[in-house]
VOGU-3710 file (C-alpha; in Angstrom, 3 decimals, decimal comma):
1> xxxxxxxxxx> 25,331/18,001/-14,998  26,324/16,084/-12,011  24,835/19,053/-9,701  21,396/18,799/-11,551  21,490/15,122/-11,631  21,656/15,095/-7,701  19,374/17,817/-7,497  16,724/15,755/-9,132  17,748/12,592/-7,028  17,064/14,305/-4,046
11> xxxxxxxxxx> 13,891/16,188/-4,985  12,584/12,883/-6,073  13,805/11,199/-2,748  11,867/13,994/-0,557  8,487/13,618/-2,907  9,083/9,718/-2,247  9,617/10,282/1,361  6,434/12,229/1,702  4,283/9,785/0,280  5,825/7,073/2,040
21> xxxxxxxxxx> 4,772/8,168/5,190  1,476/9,759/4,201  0,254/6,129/2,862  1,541/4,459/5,994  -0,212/6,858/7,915  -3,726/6,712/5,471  -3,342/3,321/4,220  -6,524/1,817/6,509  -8,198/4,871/4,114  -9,510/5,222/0,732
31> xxxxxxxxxx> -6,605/6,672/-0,646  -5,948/7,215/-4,169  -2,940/8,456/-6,854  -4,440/11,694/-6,861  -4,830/12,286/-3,460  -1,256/11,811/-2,917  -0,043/13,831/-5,744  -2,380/16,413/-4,008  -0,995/15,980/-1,103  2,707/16,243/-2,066
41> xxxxxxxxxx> 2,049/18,731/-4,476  3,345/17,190/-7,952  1,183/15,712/-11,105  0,106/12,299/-10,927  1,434/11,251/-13,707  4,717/12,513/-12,168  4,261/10,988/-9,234  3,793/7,602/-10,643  6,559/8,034/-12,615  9,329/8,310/-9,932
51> xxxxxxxxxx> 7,223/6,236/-7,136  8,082/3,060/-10,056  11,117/4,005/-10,275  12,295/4,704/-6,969  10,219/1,825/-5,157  10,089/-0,566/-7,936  6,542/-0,997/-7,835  3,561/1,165/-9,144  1,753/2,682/-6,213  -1,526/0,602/-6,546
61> xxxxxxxxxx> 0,903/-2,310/-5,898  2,725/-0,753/-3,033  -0,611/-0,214/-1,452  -1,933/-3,641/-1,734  1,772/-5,234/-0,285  1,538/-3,032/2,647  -2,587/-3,957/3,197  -1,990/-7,523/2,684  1,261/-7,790/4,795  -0,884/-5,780/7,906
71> xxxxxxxxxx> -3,436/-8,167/6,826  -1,673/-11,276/7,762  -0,151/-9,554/10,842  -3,949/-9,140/12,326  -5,000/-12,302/10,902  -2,565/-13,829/13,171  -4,342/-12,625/16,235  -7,331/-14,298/16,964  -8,969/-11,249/18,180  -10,221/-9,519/14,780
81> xxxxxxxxxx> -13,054/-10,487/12,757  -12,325/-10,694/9,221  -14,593/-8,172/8,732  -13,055/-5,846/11,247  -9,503/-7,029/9,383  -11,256/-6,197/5,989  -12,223/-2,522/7,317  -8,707/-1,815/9,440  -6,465/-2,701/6,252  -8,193/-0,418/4,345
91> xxxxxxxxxx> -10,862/-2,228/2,611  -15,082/-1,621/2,259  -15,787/-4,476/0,586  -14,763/-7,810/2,172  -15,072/-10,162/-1,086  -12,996/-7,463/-3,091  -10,411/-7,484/-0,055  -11,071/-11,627/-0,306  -9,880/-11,833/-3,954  -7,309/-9,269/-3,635
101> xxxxxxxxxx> -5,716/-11,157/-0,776  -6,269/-14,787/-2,628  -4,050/-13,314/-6,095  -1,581/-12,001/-3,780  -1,250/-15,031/-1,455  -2,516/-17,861/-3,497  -4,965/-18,320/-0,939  -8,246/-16,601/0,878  -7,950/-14,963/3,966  -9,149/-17,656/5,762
111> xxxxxxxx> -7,213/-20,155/4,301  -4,273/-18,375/5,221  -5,704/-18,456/8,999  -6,243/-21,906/9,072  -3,011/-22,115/7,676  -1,339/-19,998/10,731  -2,699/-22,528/13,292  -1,520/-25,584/12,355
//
Protein backbone atom coordinates (compact mmCIF):
# COMPACT_ATOMS: atom_id res chain seq x y z
CA UNK A 1 0.00 0.00 0.00
CA UNK A 2 3.04 2.02 0.50
CA UNK A 3 4.02 1.38 -3.37
CA UNK A 4 0.52 2.73 -4.50
CA UNK A 5 0.57 5.47 -2.04
CA UNK A 6 3.87 6.83 -3.69
CA UNK A 7 2.67 6.03 -6.95
CA UNK A 8 -0.16 8.42 -6.52
CA UNK A 9 2.20 11.06 -4.80
CA UNK A 10 4.20 11.20 -7.67
CA UNK A 11 1.57 11.10 -10.42
CA UNK A 12 -0.02 13.93 -8.62
CA UNK A 13 3.43 15.78 -8.28
CA UNK A 14 4.05 15.46 -12.26
CA UNK A 15 0.18 16.70 -13.05
CA UNK A 16 1.12 19.60 -10.47
CA UNK A 17 4.37 20.20 -12.13
CA UNK A 18 2.77 20.52 -15.50
CA UNK A 19 0.41 23.02 -14.62
CA UNK A 20 2.78 24.92 -12.72
CA UNK A 21 4.72 25.78 -15.49
CA UNK A 22 1.98 25.96 -18.11
CA UNK A 23 0.24 28.90 -15.92
CA UNK A 24 3.56 30.63 -15.47
CA UNK A 25 4.08 30.42 -18.96
CA UNK A 26 0.05 31.52 -19.94
CA UNK A 27 -0.69 33.45 -16.95
CA UNK A 28 -0.64 37.13 -18.99
CA UNK A 29 -3.61 34.81 -20.91
CA UNK A 30 -7.14 34.01 -20.42
CA UNK A 31 -6.60 30.86 -18.93
CA UNK A 32 -9.10 28.81 -17.29
CA UNK A 33 -9.57 25.29 -15.02
CA UNK A 34 -10.49 23.61 -18.02
CA UNK A 35 -7.95 24.60 -20.18
CA UNK A 36 -5.44 23.26 -17.91
CA UNK A 37 -7.07 20.04 -17.18
CA UNK A 38 -7.05 19.94 -21.07
CA UNK A 39 -3.87 20.59 -21.25
CA UNK A 40 -2.52 18.07 -18.69
CA UNK A 41 -4.90 15.64 -19.61
CA UNK A 42 -6.96 14.87 -16.25
CA UNK A 43 -10.76 16.00 -15.22
CA UNK A 44 -11.19 19.25 -13.77
CA UNK A 45 -12.67 18.34 -11.02
CA UNK A 46 -9.53 16.19 -10.49
CA UNK A 47 -7.38 18.66 -11.12
CA UNK A 48 -8.75 20.99 -8.59
CA UNK A 49 -8.77 18.47 -6.27
CA UNK A 50 -4.98 17.76 -5.95
CA UNK A 51 -3.89 21.48 -7.17
CA UNK A 52 -5.72 22.40 -3.28
CA UNK A 53 -4.16 19.98 -1.92
CA UNK A 54 -0.79 20.02 -3.13
CA UNK A 55 -0.47 23.98 -3.38
CA UNK A 56 -2.77 24.88 -0.66
CA UNK A 57 -4.74 27.13 -2.63
CA UNK A 58 -7.56 26.58 -5.27
CA UNK A 59 -6.24 27.45 -8.69
CA UNK A 60 -8.38 30.66 -9.23
CA UNK A 61 -6.40 31.83 -6.14
CA UNK A 62 -3.03 30.71 -7.31
CA UNK A 63 -3.68 32.65 -10.43
CA UNK A 64 -4.63 35.87 -8.92
CA UNK A 65 -1.28 35.65 -6.25
CA UNK A 66 0.95 35.15 -9.14
CA UNK A 67 -0.98 38.25 -11.34
CA UNK A 68 -1.00 40.48 -8.45
CA UNK A 69 2.61 39.72 -7.22
CA UNK A 70 3.87 40.45 -11.24
CA UNK A 71 1.55 43.24 -10.79
CA UNK A 72 3.39 45.02 -8.13
CA UNK A 73 6.75 44.01 -9.68
CA UNK A 74 5.76 46.25 -12.97
CA UNK A 75 4.04 48.71 -10.94
CA UNK A 76 7.32 49.41 -9.47
CA UNK A 77 8.77 50.55 -12.73
CA UNK A 78 7.66 53.68 -13.83
CA UNK A 79 7.66 52.66 -17.35
CA UNK A 80 4.14 50.77 -17.71
CA UNK A 81 0.86 52.28 -17.93
CA UNK A 82 -1.60 50.77 -15.75
CA UNK A 83 -3.35 49.87 -18.55
CA UNK A 84 -0.44 48.18 -20.23
CA UNK A 85 0.11 46.52 -16.43
CA UNK A 86 -3.68 45.59 -16.52
CA UNK A 87 -3.22 43.77 -20.08
CA UNK A 88 0.54 42.13 -19.32
CA UNK A 89 -0.75 40.46 -15.93
CA UNK A 90 -3.34 38.94 -17.61
CA UNK A 91 -6.27 41.11 -17.31
CA UNK A 92 -9.01 42.76 -20.15
CA UNK A 93 -10.74 44.72 -18.00
CA UNK A 94 -8.80 47.30 -15.93
CA UNK A 95 -11.60 48.08 -13.14
CA UNK A 96 -12.07 44.19 -12.69
CA UNK A 97 -8.10 43.93 -12.45
CA UNK A 98 -8.63 47.36 -10.08
CA UNK A 99 -10.91 45.56 -7.56
CA UNK A 100 -9.20 42.35 -7.76
CA UNK A 101 -5.92 43.98 -6.85
CA UNK A 102 -7.69 46.38 -4.02
CA UNK A 103 -9.26 42.82 -2.04
CA UNK A 104 -5.96 41.34 -2.40
CA UNK A 105 -3.83 44.33 -1.29
CA UNK A 106 -6.18 46.42 0.67
CA UNK A 107 -5.51 49.00 -1.71
CA UNK A 108 -5.95 50.09 -5.66
CA UNK A 109 -3.29 49.80 -7.92
CA UNK A 110 -2.47 53.15 -7.74
CA UNK A 111 -2.51 53.51 -4.28
CA UNK A 112 -0.08 50.91 -4.02
CA UNK A 113 2.17 53.11 -6.56
CA UNK A 114 1.97 56.06 -4.70
CA UNK A 115 2.71 54.00 -1.94
CA UNK A 116 6.13 52.60 -3.65
CA UNK A 117 7.47 56.18 -4.01
CA UNK A 118 7.44 57.56 -0.90
Amino acid sequence: TDKIANMKKEKSTSIIDKALKYINENYTNDISLDDISMKIDVTPYYFSRIFKEEMGVNFIEYVTDLRINKAKELLADDSYSMKEICKLVGYSDPNYFSRTFRKHEGVSPSEYKEGIKQ
